[in-house]
PyMOL Python script that loads the backbone (N, CA, C, O; Angstrom):
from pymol import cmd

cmd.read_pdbstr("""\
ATOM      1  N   UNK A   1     198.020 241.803 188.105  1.00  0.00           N
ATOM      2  CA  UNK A   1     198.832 241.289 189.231  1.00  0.00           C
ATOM      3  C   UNK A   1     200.253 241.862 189.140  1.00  0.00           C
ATOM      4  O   UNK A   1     200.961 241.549 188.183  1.00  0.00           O
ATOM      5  N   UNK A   2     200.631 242.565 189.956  1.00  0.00           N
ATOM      6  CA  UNK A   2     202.060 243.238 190.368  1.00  0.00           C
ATOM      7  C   UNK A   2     203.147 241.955 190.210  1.00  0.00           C
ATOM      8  O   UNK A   2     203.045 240.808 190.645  1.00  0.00           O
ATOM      9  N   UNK A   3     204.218 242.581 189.426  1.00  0.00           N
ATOM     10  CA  UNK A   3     205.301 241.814 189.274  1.00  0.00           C
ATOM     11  C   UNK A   3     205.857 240.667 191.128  1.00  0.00           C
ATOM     12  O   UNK A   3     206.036 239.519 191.533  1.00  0.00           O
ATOM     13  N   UNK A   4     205.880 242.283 191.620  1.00  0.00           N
ATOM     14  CA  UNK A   4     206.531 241.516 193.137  1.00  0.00           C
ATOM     15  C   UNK A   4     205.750 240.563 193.571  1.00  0.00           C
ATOM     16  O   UNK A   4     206.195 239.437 193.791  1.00  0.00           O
ATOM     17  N   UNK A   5     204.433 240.895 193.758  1.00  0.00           N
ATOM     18  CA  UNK A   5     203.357 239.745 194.473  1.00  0.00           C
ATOM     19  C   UNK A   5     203.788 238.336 193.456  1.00  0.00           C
ATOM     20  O   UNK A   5     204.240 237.323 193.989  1.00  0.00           O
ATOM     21  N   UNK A   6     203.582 238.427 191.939  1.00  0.00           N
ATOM     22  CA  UNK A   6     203.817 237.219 191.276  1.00  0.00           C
ATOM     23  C   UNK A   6     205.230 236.290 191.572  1.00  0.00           C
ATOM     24  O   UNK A   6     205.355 235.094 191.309  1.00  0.00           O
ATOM     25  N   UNK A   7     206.284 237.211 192.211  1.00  0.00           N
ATOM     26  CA  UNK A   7     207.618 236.746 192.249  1.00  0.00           C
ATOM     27  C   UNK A   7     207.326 235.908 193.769  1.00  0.00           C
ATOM     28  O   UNK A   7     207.438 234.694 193.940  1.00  0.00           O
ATOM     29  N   UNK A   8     206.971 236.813 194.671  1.00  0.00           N
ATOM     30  CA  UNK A   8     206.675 236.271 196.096  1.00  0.00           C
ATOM     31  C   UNK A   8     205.658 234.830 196.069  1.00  0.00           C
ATOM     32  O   UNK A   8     205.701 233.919 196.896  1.00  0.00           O
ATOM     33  N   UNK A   9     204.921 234.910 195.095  1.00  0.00           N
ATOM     34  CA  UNK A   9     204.086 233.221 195.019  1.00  0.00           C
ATOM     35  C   UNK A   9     204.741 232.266 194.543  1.00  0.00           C
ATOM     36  O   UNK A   9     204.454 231.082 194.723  1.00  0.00           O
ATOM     37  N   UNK A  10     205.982 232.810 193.682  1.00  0.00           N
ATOM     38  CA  UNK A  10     206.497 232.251 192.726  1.00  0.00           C
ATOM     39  C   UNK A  10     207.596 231.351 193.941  1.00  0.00           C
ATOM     40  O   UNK A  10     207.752 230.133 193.850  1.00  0.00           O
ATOM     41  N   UNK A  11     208.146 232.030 194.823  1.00  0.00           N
ATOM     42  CA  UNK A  11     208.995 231.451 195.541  1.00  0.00           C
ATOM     43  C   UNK A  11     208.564 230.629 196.693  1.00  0.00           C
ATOM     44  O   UNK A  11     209.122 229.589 197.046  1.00  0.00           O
ATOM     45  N   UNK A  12     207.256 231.313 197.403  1.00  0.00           N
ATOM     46  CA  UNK A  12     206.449 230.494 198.210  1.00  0.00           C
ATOM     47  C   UNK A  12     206.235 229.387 197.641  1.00  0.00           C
ATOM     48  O   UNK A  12     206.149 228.604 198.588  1.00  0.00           O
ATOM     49  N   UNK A  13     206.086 228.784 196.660  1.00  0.00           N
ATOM     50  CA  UNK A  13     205.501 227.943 195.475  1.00  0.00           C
ATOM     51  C   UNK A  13     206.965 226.570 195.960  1.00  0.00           C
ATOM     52  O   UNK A  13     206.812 225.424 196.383  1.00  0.00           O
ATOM     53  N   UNK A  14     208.293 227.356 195.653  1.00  0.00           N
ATOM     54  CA  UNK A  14     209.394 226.751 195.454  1.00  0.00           C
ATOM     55  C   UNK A  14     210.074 226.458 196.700  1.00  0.00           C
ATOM     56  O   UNK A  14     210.950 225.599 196.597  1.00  0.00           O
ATOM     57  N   UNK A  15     209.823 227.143 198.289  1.00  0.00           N
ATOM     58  CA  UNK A  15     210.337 227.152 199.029  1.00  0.00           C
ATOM     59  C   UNK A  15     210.375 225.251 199.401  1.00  0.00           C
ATOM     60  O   UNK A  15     209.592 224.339 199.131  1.00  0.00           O
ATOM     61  N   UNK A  16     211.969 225.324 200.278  1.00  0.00           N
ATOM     62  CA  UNK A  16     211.872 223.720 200.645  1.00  0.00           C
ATOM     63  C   UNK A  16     211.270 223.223 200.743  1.00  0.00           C
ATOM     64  O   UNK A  16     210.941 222.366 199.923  1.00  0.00           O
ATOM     65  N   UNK A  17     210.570 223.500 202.134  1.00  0.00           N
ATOM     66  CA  UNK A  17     209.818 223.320 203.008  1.00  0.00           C
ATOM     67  C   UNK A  17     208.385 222.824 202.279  1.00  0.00           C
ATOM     68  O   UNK A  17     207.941 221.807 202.811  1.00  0.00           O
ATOM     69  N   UNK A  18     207.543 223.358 201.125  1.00  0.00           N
ATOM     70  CA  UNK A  18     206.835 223.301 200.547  1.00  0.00           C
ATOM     71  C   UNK A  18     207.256 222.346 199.448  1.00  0.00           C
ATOM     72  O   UNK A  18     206.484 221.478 199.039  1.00  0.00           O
ATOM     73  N   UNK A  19     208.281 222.480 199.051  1.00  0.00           N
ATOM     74  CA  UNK A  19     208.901 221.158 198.031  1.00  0.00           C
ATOM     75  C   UNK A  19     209.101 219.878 198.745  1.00  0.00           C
ATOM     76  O   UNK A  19     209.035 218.872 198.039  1.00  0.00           O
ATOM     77  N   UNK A  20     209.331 219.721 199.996  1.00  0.00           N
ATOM     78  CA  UNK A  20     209.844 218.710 200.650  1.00  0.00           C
ATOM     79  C   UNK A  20     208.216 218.181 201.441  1.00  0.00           C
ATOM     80  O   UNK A  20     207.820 217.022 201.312  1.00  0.00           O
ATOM     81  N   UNK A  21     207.670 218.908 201.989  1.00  0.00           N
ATOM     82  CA  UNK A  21     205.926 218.348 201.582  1.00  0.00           C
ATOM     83  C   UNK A  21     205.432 217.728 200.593  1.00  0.00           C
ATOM     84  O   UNK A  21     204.828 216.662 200.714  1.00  0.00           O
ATOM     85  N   UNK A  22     205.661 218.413 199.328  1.00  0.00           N
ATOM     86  CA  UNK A  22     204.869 218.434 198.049  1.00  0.00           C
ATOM     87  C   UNK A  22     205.528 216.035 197.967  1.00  0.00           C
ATOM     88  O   UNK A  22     205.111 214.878 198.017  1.00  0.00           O
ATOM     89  N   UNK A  23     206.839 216.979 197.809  1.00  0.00           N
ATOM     90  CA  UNK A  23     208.066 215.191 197.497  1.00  0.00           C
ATOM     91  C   UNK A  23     207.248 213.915 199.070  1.00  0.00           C
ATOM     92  O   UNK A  23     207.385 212.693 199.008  1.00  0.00           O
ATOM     93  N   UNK A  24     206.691 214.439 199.950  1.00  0.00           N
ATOM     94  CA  UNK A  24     206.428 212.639 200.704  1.00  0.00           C
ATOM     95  C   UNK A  24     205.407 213.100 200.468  1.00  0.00           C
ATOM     96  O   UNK A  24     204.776 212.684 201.439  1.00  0.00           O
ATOM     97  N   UNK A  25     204.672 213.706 199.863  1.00  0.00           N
ATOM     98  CA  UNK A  25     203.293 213.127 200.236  1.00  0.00           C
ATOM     99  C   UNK A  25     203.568 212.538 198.510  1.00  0.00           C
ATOM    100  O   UNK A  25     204.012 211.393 198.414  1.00  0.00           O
ATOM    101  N   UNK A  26     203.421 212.974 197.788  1.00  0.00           N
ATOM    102  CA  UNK A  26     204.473 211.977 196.339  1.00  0.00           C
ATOM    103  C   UNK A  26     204.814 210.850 197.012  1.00  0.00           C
ATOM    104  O   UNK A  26     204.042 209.891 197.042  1.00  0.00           O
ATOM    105  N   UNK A  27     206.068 210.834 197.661  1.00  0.00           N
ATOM    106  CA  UNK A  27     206.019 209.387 197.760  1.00  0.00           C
ATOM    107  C   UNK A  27     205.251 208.235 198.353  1.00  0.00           C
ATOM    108  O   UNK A  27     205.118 207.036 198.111  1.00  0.00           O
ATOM    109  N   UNK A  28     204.717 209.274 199.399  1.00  0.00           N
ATOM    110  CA  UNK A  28     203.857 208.144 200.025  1.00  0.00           C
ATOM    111  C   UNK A  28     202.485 207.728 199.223  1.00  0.00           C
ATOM    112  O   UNK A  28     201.932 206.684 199.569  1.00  0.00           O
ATOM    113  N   UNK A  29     201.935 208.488 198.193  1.00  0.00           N
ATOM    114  CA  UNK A  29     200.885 207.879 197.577  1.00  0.00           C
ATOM    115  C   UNK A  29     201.602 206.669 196.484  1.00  0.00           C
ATOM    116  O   UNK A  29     200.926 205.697 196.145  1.00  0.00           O
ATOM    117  N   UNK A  30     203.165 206.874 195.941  1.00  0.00           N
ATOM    118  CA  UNK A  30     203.514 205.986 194.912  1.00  0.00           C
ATOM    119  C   UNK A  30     203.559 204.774 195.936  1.00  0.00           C
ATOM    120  O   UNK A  30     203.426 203.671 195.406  1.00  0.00           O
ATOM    121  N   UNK A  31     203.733 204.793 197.390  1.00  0.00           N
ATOM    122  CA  UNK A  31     203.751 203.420 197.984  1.00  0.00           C
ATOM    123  C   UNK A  31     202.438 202.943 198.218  1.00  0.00           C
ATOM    124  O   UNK A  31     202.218 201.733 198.275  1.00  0.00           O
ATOM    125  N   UNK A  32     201.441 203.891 198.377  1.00  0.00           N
ATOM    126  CA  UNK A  32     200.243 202.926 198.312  1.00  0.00           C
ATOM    127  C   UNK A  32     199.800 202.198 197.050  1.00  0.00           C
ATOM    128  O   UNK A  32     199.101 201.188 196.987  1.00  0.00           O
ATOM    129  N   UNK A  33     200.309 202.861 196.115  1.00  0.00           N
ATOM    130  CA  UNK A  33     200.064 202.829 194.723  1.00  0.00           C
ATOM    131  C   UNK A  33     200.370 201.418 194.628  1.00  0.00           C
ATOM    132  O   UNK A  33     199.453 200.637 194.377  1.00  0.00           O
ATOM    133  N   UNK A  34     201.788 200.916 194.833  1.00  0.00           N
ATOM    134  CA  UNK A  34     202.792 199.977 195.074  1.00  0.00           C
ATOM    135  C   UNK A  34     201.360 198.842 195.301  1.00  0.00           C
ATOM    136  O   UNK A  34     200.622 198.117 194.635  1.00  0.00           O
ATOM    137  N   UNK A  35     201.579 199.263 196.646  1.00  0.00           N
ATOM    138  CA  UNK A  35     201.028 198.549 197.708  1.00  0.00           C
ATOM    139  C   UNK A  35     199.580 197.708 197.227  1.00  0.00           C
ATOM    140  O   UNK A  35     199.472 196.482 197.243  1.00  0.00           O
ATOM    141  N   UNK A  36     198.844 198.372 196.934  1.00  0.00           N
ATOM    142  CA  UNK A  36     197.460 197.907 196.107  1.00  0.00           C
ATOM    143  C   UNK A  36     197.618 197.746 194.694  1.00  0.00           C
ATOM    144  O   UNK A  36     196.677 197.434 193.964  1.00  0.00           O
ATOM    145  N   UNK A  37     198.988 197.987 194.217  1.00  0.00           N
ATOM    146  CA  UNK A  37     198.914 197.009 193.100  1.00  0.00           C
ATOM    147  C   UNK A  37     199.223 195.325 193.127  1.00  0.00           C
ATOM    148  O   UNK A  37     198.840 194.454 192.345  1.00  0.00           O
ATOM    149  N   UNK A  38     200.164 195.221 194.483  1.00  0.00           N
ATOM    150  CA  UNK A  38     200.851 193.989 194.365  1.00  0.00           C
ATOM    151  C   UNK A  38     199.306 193.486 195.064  1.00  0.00           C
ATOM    152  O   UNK A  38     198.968 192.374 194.657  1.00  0.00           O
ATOM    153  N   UNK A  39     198.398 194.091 195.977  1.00  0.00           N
ATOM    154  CA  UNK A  39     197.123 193.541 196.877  1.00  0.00           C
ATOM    155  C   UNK A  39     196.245 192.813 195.553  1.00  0.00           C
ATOM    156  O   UNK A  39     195.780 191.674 195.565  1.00  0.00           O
ATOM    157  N   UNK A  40     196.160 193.843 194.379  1.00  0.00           N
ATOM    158  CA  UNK A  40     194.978 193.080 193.247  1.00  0.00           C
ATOM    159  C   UNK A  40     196.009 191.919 192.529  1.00  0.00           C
ATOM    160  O   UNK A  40     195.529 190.944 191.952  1.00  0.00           O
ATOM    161  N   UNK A  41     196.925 192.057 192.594  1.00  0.00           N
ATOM    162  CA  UNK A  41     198.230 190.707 192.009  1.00  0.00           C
ATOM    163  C   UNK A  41     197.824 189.381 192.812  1.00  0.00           C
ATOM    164  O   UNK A  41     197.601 188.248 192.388  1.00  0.00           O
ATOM    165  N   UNK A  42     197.807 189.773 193.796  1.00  0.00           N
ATOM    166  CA  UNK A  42     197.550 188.700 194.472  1.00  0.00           C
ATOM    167  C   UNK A  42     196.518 187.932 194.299  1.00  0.00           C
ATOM    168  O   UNK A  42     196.540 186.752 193.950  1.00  0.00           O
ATOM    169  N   UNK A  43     195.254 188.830 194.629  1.00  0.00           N
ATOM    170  CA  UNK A  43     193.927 188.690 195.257  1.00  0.00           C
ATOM    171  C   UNK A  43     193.844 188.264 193.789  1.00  0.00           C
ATOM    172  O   UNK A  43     193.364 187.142 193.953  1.00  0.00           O
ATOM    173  N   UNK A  44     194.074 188.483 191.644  1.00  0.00           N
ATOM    174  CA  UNK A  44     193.678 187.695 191.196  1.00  0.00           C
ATOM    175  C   UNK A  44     194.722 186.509 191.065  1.00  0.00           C
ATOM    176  O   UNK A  44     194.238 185.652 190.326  1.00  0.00           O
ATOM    177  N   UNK A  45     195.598 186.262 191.381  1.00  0.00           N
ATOM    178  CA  UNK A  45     196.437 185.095 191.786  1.00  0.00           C
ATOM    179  C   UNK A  45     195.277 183.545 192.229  1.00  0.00           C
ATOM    180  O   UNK A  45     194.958 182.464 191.734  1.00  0.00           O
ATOM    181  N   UNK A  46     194.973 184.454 193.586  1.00  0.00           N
ATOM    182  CA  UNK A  46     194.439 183.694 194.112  1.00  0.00           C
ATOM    183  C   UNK A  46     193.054 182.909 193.255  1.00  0.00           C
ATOM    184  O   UNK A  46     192.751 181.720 193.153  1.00  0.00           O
ATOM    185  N   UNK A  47     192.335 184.312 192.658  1.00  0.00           N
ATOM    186  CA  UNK A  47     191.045 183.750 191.959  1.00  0.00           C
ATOM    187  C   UNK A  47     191.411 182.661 191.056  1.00  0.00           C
ATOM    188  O   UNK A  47     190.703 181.659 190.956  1.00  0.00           O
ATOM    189  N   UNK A  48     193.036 182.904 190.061  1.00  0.00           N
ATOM    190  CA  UNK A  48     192.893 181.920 189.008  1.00  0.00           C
ATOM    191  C   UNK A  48     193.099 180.845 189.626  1.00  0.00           C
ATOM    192  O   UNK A  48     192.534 179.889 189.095  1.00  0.00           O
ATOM    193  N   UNK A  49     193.544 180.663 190.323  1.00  0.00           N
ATOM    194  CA  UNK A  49     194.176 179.066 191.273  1.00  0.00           C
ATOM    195  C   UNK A  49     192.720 179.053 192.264  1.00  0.00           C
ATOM    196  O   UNK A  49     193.309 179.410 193.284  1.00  0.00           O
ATOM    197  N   UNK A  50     191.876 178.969 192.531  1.00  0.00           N
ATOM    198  CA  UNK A  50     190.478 178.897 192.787  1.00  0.00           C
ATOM    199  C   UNK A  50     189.873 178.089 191.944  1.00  0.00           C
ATOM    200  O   UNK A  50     189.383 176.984 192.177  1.00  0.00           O
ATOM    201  N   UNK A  51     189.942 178.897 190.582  1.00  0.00           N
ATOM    202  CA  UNK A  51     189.066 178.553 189.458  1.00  0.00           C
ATOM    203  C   UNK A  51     189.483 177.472 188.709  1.00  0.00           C
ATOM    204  O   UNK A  51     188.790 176.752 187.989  1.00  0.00           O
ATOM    205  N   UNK A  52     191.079 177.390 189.007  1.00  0.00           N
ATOM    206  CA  UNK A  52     191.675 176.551 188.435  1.00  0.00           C
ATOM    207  C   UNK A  52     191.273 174.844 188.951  1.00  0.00           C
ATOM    208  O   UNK A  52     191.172 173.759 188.377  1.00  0.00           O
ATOM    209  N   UNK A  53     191.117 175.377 190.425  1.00  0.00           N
ATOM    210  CA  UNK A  53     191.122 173.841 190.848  1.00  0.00           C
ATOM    211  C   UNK A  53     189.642 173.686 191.246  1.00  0.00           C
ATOM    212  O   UNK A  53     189.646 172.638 191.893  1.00  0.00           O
ATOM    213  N   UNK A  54     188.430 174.132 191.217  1.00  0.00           N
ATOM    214  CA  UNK A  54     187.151 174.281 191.167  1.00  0.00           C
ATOM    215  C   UNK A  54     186.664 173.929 189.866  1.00  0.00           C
ATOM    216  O   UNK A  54     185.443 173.776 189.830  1.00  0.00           O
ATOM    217  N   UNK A  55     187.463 173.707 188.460  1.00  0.00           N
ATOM    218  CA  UNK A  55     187.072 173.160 187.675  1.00  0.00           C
ATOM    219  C   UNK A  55     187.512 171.325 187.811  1.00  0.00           C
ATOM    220  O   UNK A  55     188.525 170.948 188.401  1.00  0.00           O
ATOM    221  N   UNK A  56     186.609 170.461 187.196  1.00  0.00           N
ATOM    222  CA  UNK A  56     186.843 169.119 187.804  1.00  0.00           C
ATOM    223  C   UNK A  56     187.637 168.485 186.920  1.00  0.00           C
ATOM    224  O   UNK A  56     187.046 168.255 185.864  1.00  0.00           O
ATOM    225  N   UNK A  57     188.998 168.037 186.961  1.00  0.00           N
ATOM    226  CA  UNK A  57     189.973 167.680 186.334  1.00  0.00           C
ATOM    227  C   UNK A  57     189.762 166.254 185.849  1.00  0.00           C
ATOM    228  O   UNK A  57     189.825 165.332 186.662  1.00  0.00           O
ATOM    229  N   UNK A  58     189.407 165.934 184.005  1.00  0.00           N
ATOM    230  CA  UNK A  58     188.907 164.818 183.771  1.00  0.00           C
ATOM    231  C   UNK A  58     190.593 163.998 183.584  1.00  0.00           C
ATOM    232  O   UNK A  58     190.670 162.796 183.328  1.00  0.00           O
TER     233      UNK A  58
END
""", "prot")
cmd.dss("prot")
cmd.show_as("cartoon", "prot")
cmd.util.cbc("prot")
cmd.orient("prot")
């Protein structure tokens, strides 16, 4: 592989435009990430307080 071609991928690679893609779609998966972590927080929230009061309190 020719020096120039490697330099030209090298910058295509780095260009904004391609960095500034690369950065939201990054962020937008760390917000789903977010997002369905606080969803299973909940959802077992909910199970222990279920289970909690589904057991019969002597």
């Amino acid at each position: 592989m020719p020096v120039s071609q490697l330099q030209t991928e090298e910058i295509k690679w780095i260009s904004p435009k391609n960095r500034f893609e690369l950065y939201t779609v990054w962020e937008g998966a760390k917000y789903y990430f977010y997002f369905f972590f606080c969803l299973i927080r909940l959802a077992a929230l909910l199970i222990l307080f279920a289970y909690d009061y589904s057991i019969p309190q002597e």
